[in-house]
C-alpha positions in Angstrom: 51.9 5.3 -49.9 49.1 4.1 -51.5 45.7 3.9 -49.3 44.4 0.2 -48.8 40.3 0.5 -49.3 40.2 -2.9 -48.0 41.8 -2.6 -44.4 40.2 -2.7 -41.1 41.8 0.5 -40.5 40.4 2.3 -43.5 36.8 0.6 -43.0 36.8 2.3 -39.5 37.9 5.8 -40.3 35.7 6.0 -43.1 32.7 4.6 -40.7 34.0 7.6 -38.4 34.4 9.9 -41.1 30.5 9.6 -42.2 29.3 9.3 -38.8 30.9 13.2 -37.9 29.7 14.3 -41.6 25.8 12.9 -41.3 26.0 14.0 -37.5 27.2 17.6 -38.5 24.3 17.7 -41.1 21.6 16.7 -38.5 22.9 19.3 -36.2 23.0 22.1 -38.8 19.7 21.1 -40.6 17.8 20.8 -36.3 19.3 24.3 -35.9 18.1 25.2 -38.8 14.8 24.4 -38.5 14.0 24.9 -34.9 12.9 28.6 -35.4 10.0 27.2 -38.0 9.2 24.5 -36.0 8.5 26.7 -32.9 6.7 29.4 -34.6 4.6 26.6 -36.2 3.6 25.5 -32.8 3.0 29.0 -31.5 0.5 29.4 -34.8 -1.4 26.1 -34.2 -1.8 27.5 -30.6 -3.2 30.7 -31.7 -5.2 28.9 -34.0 -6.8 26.7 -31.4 -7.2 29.5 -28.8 -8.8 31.8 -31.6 -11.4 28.7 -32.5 -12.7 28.7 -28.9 -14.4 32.1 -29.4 -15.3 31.0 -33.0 -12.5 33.1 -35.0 -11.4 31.3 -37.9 -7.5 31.9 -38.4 -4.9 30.5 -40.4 -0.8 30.5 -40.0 -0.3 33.7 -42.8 -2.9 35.6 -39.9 -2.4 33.9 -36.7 -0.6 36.2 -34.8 -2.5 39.0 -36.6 -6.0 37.9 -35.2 -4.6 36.9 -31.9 -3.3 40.4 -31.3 -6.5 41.8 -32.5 -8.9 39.5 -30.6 -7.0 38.6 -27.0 -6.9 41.6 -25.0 -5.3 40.0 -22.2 -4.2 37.1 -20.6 -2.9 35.8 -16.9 -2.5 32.7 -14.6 -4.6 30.7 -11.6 -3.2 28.5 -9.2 -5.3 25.4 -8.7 -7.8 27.3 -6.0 -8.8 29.7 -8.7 -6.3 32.5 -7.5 -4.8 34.6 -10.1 -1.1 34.8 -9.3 2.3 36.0 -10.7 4.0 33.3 -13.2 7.3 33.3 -14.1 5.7 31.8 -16.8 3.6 33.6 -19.3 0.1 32.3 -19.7 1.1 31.5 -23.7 3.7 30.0 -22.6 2.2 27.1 -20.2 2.3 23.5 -21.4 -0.7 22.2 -20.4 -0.1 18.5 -22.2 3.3 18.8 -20.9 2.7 19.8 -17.2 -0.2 16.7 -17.1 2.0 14.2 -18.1 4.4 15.5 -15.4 3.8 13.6 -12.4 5.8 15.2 -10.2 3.9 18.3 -10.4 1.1 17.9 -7.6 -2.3 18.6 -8.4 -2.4 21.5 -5.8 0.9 23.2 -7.9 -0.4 23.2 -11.3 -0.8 26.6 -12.8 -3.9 27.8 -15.7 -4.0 30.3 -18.0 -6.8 32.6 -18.7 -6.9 34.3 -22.4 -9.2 36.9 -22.6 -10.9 37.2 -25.5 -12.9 40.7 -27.2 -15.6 40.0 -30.1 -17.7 42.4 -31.3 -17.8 44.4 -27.9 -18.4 41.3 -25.5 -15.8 39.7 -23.5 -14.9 36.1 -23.2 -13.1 33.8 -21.1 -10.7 31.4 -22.6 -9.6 28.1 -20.7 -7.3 25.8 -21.5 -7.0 22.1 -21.4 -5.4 18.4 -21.3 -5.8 14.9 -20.7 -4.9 11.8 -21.8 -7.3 9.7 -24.5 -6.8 6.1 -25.8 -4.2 6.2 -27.7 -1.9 9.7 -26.8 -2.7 13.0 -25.6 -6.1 15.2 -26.1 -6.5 19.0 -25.0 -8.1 21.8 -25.9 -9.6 25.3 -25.4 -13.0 26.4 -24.2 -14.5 29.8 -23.4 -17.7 31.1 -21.7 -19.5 34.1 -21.9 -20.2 37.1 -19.8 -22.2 34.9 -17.4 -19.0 32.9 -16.3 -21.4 29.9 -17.1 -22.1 29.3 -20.6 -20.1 27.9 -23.6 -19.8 30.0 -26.2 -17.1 27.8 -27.9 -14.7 24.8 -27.9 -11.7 22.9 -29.5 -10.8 19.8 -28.9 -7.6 18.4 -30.3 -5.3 15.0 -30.2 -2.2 13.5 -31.2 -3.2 9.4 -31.9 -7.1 8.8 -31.9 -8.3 6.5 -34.0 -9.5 8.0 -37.4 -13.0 8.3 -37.8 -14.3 7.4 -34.1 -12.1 8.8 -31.0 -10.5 11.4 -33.5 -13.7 13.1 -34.4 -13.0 14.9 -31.3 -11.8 17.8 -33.4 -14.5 18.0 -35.9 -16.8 21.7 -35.1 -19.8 20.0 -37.0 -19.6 16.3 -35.5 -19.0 17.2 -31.7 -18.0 20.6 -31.1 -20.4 22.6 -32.3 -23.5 20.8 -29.9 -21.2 22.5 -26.9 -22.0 25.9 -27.7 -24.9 26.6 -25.4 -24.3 23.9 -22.6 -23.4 24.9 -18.8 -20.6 24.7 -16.5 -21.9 26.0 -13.4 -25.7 25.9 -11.4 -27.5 28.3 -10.7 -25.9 29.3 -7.6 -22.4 29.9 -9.7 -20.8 25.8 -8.4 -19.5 23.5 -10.8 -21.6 21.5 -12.4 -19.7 18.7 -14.0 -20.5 17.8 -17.8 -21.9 14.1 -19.4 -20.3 13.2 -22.8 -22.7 10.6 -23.1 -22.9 7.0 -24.5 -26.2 7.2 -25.8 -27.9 10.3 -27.2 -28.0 13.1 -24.9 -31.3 14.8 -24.5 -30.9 18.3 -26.2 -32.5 20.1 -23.3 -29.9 18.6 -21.5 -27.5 22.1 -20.7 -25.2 19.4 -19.0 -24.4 17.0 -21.4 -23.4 15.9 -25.1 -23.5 13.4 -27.3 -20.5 11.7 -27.1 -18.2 9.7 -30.4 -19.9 6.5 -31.9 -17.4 3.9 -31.2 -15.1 5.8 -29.4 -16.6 5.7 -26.3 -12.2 5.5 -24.4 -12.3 8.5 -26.0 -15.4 10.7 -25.3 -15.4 9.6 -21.5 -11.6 10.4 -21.5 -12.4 14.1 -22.6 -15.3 14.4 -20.1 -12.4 13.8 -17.1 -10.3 16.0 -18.9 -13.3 18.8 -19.1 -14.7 18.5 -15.9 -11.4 17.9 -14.2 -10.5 21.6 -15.5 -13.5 23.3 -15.3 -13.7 22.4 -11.6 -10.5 24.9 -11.1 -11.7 27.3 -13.6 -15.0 28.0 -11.7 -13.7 28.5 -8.9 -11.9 31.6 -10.5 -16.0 32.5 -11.9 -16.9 32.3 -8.4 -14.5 35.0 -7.0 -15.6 36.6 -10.0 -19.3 36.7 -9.6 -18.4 37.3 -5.7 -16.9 40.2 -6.7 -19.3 42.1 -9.1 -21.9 41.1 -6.6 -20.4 43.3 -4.0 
């Protein structure tokens, strides 16, 4: 019995037919893929955790440098407590936990990398936010002194090329964070000014922030100083405790 191309009935099994075939393919091809997409997502991370203390990496030597550099690594609750995570300290979503709203503030979790470079150690924090257009986060670690930066990187997903996105360049904002505070004298937070105009260089509390994207320099300054409020209360148990 010959096969009528132009029926109703043939139209709709063959519309079946590639629907279960292209399906299938998408499936394979996601499966497929998924172990390259996650260990391209672990190597950016490594990447970006690396840059904080100023170790330049690539994805052939991520995991390489990370091993060789980070010598340790644990989670705070949000009073600055170190506590035991089901979840390893790699392994926490920052950008994924803030956009989680039914997470309260007091139930969020940070991680602590700990960082070795040539025979000093470093504390490695971790970030996220929200800027104009998608998410921002990044990494930032201090020095022996709990206080100073000796590093940062800041990332994004949507800013707008060549104003809010110059978040990421080292030369154009990064780099003027290396030397500024997070903490008085007497070990407290002190919160940090991404300013609109040009920050006084003397200033150890504040940077310059992005010409024209002002959404997105004062968004990063929440997202800094929101963090760092947690992560000094950590220094302070810290300092409390080398003091005594």
């Amino acid at each position: 019995m010959a096969i009528d191309r132009n029926s109703n009935v043939f139209t709709f099994g063959f519309a079946i037919a590639l629907v279960i075939v292209v399906g299938s393919t998408l499936a394979i091809l996601v499966t497929f893929l998924r172990p390259y997409q996650e260990k391209n997502a672990m190597d950016k991370k490594m990447i970006s955790i690396l840059g904080a203390v100023n170790v330049e990496a690539n994805r052939e030597n991520a995991q390489e440098l990370f091993d060789q550099y980070i010598t340790d690594s644990y989670v705070i609750n949000a009073r600055g407590e170190i506590i035991e995570s089901d979840i390893p300290a790699f392994d926490i979503d920052k950008k994924k936990e803030y956009k989680d709203k039914t997470i309260a503030v007091e139930d969020r979790i940070f991680p602590v990398f700990i960082a070795d470079r040539e025979g000093e150690s470093y504390y490695i924090m971790t970030m996220a936010g929200a800027g104009l257009w998608g998410p921002i986060w990044g990494y930032a670690a201090v020095g022996r002194d709990l206080s100073t930066f000796y590093g940062v990187r800041f990332e994004h997903q949507g800013e707008t090329p060549g104003l809010g996105s110059e978040i990421n360049s080292y030369d154009k904002f990064q780099k003027q964070w290396e030397g500024k505070k997070i903490r008085n004298e007497d070990g407290s937070f002190h919160p940090m000014l991404v300013s609109k105009t040009p920050a006084d260089p003397n200033d150890l509390y504040a940077v310059d922030g992005i010409t024209g994207g002002t959404i997105t320099s004062k968004a990063l300054e929440e997202m800094v100083n929101r963090t760092m409020a947690v992560y000094t209360l950590y220094f302070q148990s810290l300092s409390n405790e080398s003091v005594e």
